[in-house]
N, C-alpha and C positions, 0 to 999 in steps of 0.2 A: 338593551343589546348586550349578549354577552359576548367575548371572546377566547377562543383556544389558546391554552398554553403552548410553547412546544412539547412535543412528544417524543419520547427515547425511544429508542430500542425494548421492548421488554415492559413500555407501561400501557395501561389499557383508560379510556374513556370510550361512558356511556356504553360500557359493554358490549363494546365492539374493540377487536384486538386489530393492529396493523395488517395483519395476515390474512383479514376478514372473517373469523371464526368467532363467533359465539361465547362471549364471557360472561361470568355471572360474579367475577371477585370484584370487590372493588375496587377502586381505583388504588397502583401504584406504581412504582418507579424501583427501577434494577438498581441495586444496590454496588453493581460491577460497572459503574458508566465512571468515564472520567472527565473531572471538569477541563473547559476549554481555555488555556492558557498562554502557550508559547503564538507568540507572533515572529516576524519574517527574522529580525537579531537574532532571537534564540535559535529558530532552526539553520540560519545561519555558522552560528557561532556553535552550536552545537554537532553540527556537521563536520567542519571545518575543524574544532578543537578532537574530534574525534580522531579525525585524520594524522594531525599532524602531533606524534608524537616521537615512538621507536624507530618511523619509518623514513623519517629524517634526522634523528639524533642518535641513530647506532646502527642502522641498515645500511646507511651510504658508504662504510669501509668495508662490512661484509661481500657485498654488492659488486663493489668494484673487484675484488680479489677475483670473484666470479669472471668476469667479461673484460676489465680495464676500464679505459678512460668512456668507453661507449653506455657506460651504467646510465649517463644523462638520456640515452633513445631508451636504454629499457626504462626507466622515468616515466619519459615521454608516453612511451608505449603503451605499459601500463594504464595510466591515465585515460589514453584514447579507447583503450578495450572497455573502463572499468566508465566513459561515457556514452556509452552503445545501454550497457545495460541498468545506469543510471536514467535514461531515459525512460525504458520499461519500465522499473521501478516508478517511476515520477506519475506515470499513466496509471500503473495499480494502485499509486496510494490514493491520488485523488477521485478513484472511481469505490474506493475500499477504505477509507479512512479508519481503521482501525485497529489497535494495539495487536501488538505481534508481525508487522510489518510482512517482509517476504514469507512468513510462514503462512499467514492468513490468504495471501495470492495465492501460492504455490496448494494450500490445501484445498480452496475451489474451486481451481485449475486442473490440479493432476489428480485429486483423492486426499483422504485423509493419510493415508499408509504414507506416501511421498512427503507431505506438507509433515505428518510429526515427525518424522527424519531430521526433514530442511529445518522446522523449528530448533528442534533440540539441538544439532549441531552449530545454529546460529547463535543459542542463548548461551553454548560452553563456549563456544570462539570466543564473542565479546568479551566474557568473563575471564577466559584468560589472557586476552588484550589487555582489559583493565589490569592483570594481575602484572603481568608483562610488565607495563606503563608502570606502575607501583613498586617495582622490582629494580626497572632505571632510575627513578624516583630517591629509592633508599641508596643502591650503588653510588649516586648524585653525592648525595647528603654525607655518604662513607667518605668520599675522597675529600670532602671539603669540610668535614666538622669529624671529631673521634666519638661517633654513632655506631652501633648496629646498624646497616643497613637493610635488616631481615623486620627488626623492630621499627624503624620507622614505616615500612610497606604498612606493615601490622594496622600501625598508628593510624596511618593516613587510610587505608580501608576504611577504619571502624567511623573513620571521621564524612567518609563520603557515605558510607550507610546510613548514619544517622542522618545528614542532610538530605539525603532523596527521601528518608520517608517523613520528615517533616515536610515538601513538598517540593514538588517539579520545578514550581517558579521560582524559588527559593535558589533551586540550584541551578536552574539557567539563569538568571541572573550573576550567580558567582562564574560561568560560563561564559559571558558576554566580557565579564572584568579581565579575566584571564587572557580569551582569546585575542581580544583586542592589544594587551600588552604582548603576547605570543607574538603577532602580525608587526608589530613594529619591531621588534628584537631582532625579526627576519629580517626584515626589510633594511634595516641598517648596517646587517652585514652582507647584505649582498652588494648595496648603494656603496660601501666601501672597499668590500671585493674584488667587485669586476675592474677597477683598475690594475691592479694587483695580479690577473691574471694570464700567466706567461701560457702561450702558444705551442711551445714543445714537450709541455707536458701533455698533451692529448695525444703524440705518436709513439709508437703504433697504436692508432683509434681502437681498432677490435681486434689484439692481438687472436684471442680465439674464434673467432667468426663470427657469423649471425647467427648459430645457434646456441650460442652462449649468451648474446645480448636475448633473444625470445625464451632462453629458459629466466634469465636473469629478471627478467619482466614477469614473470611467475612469478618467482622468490621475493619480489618487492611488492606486488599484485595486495597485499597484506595492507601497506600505507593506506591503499583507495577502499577498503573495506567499512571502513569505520561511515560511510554516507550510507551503508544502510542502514543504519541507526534510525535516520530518522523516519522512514517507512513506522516504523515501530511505535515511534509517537506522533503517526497522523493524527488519532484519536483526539488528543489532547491539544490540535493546534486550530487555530483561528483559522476561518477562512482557509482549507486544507486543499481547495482547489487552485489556488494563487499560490499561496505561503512554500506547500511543499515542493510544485517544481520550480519555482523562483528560487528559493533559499536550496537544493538538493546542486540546482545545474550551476548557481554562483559559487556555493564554497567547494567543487568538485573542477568547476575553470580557476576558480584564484591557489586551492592548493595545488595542482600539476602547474600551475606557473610556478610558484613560490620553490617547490621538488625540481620541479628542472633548473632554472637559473639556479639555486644553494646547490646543489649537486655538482654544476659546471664550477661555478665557482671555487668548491673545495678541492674538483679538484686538478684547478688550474694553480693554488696557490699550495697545495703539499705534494712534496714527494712522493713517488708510487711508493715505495715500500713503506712508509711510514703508513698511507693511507690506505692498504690493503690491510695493515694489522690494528688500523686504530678503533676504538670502542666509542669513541669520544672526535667521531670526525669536524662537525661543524665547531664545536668548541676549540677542536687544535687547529680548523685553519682561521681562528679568528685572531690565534696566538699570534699567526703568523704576519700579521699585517697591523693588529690594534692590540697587542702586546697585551700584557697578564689584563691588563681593565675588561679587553674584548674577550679573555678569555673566560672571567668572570662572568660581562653581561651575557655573553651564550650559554652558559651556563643554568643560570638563569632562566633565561629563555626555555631550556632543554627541561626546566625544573615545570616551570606552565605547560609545555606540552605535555609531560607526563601528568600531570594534576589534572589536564582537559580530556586525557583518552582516558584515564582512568573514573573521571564521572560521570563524562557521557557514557562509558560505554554500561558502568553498573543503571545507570539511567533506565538505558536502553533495551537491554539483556533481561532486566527485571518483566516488561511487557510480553516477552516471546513465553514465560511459564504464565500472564495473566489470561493471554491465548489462548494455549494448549490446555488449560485449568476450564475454561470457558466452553472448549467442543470436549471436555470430557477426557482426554487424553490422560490429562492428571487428574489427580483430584481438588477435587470443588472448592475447598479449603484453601492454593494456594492464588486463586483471585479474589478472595476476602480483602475489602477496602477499610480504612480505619477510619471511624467514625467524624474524629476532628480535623485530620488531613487529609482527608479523600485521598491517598495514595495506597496503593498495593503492597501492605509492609512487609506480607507472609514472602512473596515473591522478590520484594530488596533485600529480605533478611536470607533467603537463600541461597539468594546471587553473592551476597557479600558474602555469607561462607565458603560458597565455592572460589571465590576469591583471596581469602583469607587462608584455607588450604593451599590454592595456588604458587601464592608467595612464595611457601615453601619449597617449592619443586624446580627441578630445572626444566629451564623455558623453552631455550633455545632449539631444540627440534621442534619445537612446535610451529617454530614462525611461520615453516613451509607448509607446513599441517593447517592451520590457520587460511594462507593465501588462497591451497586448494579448495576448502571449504567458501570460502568466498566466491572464489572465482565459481565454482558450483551453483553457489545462490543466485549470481550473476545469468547464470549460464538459464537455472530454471524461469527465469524472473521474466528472460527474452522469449521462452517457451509457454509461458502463462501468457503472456500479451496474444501469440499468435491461437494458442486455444481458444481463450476467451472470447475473440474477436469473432473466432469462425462459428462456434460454438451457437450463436444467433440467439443467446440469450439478452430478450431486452430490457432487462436491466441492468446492464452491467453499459453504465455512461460515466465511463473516464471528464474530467474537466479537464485534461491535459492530453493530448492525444501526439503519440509517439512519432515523428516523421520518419516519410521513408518505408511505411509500412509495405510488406513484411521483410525489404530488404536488407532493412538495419540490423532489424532481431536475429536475421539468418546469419548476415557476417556477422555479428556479436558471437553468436553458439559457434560457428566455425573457426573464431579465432582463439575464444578461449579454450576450446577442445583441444585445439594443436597446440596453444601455452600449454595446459595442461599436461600434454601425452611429453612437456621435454624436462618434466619437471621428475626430482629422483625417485627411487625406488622408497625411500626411507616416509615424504609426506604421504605416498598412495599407499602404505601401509598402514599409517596411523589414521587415515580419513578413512581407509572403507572398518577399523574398529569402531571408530564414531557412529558411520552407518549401519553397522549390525547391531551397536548397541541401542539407537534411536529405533531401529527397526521391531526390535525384539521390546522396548517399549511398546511400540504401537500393536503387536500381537499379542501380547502377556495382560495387556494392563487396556488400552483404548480400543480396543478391535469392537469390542461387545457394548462399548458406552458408545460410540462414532455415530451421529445421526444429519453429519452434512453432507450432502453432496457435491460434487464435482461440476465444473463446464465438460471435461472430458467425454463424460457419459453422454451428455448431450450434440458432442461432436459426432459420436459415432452409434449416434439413434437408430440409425440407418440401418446398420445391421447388427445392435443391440435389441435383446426384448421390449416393447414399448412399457411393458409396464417396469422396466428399472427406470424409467425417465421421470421424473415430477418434477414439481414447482418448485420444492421447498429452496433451491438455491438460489430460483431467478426472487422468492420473495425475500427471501434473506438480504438478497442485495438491493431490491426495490427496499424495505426498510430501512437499508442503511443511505442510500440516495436518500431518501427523505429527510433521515435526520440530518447526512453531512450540510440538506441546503434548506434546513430549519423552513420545510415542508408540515405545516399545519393542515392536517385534515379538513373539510368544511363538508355539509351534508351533500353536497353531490359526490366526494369522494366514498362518503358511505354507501350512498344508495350503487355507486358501482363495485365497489367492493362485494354486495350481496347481489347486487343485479345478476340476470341470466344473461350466458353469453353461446349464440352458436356459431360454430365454425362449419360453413359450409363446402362442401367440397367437389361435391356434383353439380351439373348444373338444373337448374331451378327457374320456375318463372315465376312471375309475382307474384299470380294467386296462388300456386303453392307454398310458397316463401310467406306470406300474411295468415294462409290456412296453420305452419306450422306454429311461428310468432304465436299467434291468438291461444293455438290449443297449451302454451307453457305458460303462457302470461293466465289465461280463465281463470285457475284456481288463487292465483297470485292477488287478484283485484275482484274477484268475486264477480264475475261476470261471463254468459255461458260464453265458449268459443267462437259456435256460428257466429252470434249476433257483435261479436267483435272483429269478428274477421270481417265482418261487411263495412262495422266502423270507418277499419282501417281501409280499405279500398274505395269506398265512399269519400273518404277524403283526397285520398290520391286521384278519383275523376275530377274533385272540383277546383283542386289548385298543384300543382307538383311539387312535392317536399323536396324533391331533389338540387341539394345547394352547389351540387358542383359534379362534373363528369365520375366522380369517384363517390361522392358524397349526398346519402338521403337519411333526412329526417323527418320520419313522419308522425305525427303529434294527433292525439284527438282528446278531447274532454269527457270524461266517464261520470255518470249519475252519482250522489255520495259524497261522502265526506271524507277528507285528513286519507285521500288515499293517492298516490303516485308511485308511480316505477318506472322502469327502463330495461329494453331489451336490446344487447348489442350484437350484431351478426356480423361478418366477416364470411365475403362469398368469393369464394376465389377466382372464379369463373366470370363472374359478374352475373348482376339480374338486371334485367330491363325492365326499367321504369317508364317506360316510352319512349317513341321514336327518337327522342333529342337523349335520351339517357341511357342507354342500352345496354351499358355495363359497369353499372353501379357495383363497388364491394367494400363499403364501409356502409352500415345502417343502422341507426340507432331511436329504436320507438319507444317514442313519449306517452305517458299514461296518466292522466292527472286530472281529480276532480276538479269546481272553478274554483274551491277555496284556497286551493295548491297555486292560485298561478301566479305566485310570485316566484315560486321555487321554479314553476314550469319555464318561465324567462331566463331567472339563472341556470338552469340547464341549458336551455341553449345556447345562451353565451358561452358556455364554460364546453359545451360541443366544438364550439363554433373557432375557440381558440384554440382547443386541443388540434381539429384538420389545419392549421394554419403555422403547425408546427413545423421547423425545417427537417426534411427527409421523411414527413410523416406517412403519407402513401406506401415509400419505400419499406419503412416499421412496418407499418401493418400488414402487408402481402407476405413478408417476411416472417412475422407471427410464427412459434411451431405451436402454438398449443390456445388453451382459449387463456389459460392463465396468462401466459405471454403478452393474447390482445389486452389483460385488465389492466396488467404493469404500465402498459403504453399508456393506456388514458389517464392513470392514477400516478404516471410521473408526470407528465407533461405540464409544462412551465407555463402557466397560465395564472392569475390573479384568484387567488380563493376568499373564497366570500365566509364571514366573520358570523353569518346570521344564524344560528340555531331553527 
């Protein structure tokens, strides 16, 4: 008895390729896959270390100069908007597990035009977040040691470059050690704070109004960015249907705690003018309460946040060109893997240049450049869930399913649209260069290479030409379903894979329906049609194949050797099978000499699980195409048998 290995994306056995087509190479394995490594800590730790950097250790005096003491609701705010579309997220990654995060959504969602946009702006945000974070990092080091603070950025890039492309684990581990001491840093000045925190510094609350706390929640929108990150390394994580929205929706609730409490906090214990001009908020108000030691350990602490946005985010950034490298967008070159670290060095080694120039530059307009872009990914991320959904492609099965549908998605896009339209003239200027210049990639460079398709297209089939609609997306995503849940093929997945499948659509009665069966299957098993069409209705007068109101299988034994197959039809109308059956539209005939019948058994078992499936009726009527019925039965969660 032999058994299957798992099977990737991109390798092929017994010359049958996942997509069902026809191979002749031999067997091998994509050299672009990434090993499976982070568990629920890291994506925790890595989420969260993302987060929590600039946007609590230099934002919160910005911030406040904006709105006043009410900076803590745009906090708040913030967080609430940036968990709408966290949750989308959380549904595309576990139904999409694959590097490149909201780019990968968004580009089989809306197109590829859209998606290398959203990528590209995604992988320069992070980048210059880490640069950012790198930038506070050396500023840090300047005040407290007589450093270059330009030179240490320098430093510490070249030191997190190297460490990502020696490997992922490697450096979510250094992630886990950081974040952890990060979390308690916090935690001890708040725990020492909130005593400390006098009541009359919070009037007047909003001296400038509510539109100043809703633009301010823009301007900070920047903090909660850093959890899409981990979209970006579903690929690489365990168990991607547990792990990512567990660890996405935990360190996205613990940091908006951790951001509101330190923010009330700071600034209940400093003076407004002092804390509208400070760079170094949570550090001076620890002055104020735990004297230079506190001022020291938040320091510190300020020093770990910047060390965790700036790993994760080149981590992370690195994926969205392994992506883009992957559909052709770039070239090919920049998803090349290294032999002994399996990590994507061409695409760390890029991110860190773009990084490493960074440093250089001034940051600071870009924060709000940054937030916008974010809030964008957010925005598309709610807009891909409700495509994809309607879209009726069946393969696209989320393990995390969004609540609330589609009223969540709708007020997510309608809140961040109105953050967005209050936000200044100076970020909508620098976001839509971004976009012309992501744009003008995808027309210059990917237009002519581009061979994915959209859910879009299949939304709007309707009154799009039928022949722009194919397969190749729902296979793409039936593929990656397989692999995310370490789906091993077994010969009935073969034999449907090449099996015939009709989609009927008139209505039909039996003996027509077995006249037509017969005449596709004849040449298939070498046997004339008449005398099979009689087979088949010959067996249907002597016992009724029909297993259920919806469900018939009809099976007969064929003269010969080492021969079987399967015909699956899909009648939408229904066919009657007799008076007790009468509108049968799931049918699947069995063909199989007697040497076959041990396979003919496990076929029907493996029928027999697939109708037993929850919602399965529903799937199939819902079908658009015949491709659509094969993903049904060839994902379905059913026991696969080991037996060649």
């Amino acid at each position: 008895m032999s058994k299957y290995r798992q099977v990737k994306v991109g390798e092929t056995r017994r010359g049958v390729s996942l997509s069902g087509q026809s191979l002749v190479s031999p067997e091998r394995v994509s050299t672009a896959e990434f090993e499976k490594r982070l568990g629920l800590a890291h994506i925790f730790c890595i989420a969260s270390g993302a987060m929590i950097s600039s946007g609590l250790f230099v934002l919160p005096g910005l911030a406040y100069a904006k709105t006043g003491p009410a900076v803590v609701v745009s906090y708040l705010l913030g967080g609430m908007l940036a968990s709408i579309g966290v949750l989308s997220v959380a549904e595309l990654a576990t139904a999409m597990p694959r590097a490149g995060g909201d780019y990968f959504f968004i580009s089989r969602s809306m197109g590829p035009a859209v998606g290398t946009v959203a990528g590209l702006l995604s992988w320069f945000s992070l980048s210059l977040k880490s640069a950012f974070a790198l930038v506070g990092m050396g500023a840090l080091a300047q005040a407290l040691m007589p450093l270059n603070g330009r030179c240490v950025a320098l430093v510490m890039a070249l030191v997190f470059v190297g460490l990502n492309v020696f490997g992922v684990k490697e450096a979510a581990r250094l992630q886990v050690i950081l974040v952890i001491a990060l979390f308690a840093f916090i935690l001890l000045y708040v725990a020492q704070g909130l005593t400390e925190v006098r009541v009359l510094r919070f009037e007047p609350f909003a001296p400038d109004g509510l539109a100043a706390v809703i633009s301010t929640a823009g301007f900070v929108f920047v903090s909660y960015g850093g959890v899409l990150k981990i979209a970006s390394l579903a690929e690489e994580t365990i168990h991607p249907g547990r792990t990512i929205p567990l660890g996405i929706i935990l360190s996205l609730l613990a940091v908006t705690f951790l951001y509101t409490v330190t923010v009330f906090v700071t600034c209940g214990v400093l003076p407004a003018d002092e804390l509208a001009h400070s760079l170094t908020p949570i550090s001076d108000g620890a002055a104020v309460f735990m004297g230079r030691v506190g001022q020291i350990v938040l320091g510190t602490a300020a020093a770990l946040a910047f060390l965790t946005t700036a790993n994760a985010g080149m981590m992370s950034a690195s994926r969205y060109l392994v992506a883009l490298g992957r559909d052709g967008q770039l070239p090919g070159r920049v998803c090349r893997f290294g032999a002994r670290y399996r990590t994507p060095y061409i695409a760390i080694m890029t991110t860190g240049g773009v990084v490493i120039i960074a440093v250089f530059l001034k940051l600071t307009i870009l924060v709000e450049a940054a937030s916008l872009v974010f809030m964008l990914s957010f925005t598309l991320s709610n807009l891909s869930v409700i495509v994809l959904r309607e879209s009726g492609l069946q393969s696209y099965r989320p393990q995390f399913h969004a609540p609330l549908y589609p009223w969540l998605q709708i007020a997510g896009i309608i809140g961040l649209l109105f953050v967005m339209a209050e936000m200044g003239e100076d970020a909508f200027l620098i976001g839509a260069v971004l976009v012309v210049t992501g744009f003008c990639v995808y027309w210059f460079y990917g237009r002519q290479r581009s061979k994915t398709e959209s859910a879009l297209v299949h939304l709007i089939h309707r009154i799009t030409a039928k022949e722009l609609v194919t397969s190749s997306l729902d296979g793409e995503l039936r593929d990656i379903v397989r692999l995310r849940d370490n789906i091993v093929s077994d010969q009935f997945d073969e034999l449907i894979e090449k099996g015939i499948i009709l989609d009927l659509r008139e209505d039909i009665t039996l003996e027509e329906f077995t006249a037509m069966a017969s005449e596709k299957l004849s040449t298939r098993v070498n046997i004339d049609s008449s005398t099979l069409r009689e087979m088949l209705l010959t067996r249907e007068r002597q016992s009724s194949t029909v297993l259920s109101p919806f469900l018939a299988i009809p099976h007969v034994v064929v003269d010969g050797s080492k021969t079987f197959d399967i015909l699956i039809a899909r009648s939408r109308r229904g066919i009657e099978f007799s008076p007790h059956a009468r509108c049968v539209h799931a049918i699947f005939i069995l063909l199989g000499t007697q040497d076959e019948r041990n396979l003919h058994l496990r076929a029907l078992s493996a029928i027999a699980q697939v109708a037993i499936e929850k919602h399965f009726e529903q799937r199939w009527l819902a079908a658009k195409s015949t491709e659509a019925i094969r993903n049904l039965v060839l994902l379905a969660a059913r026991r696969r048998d080991a037996h060649v």
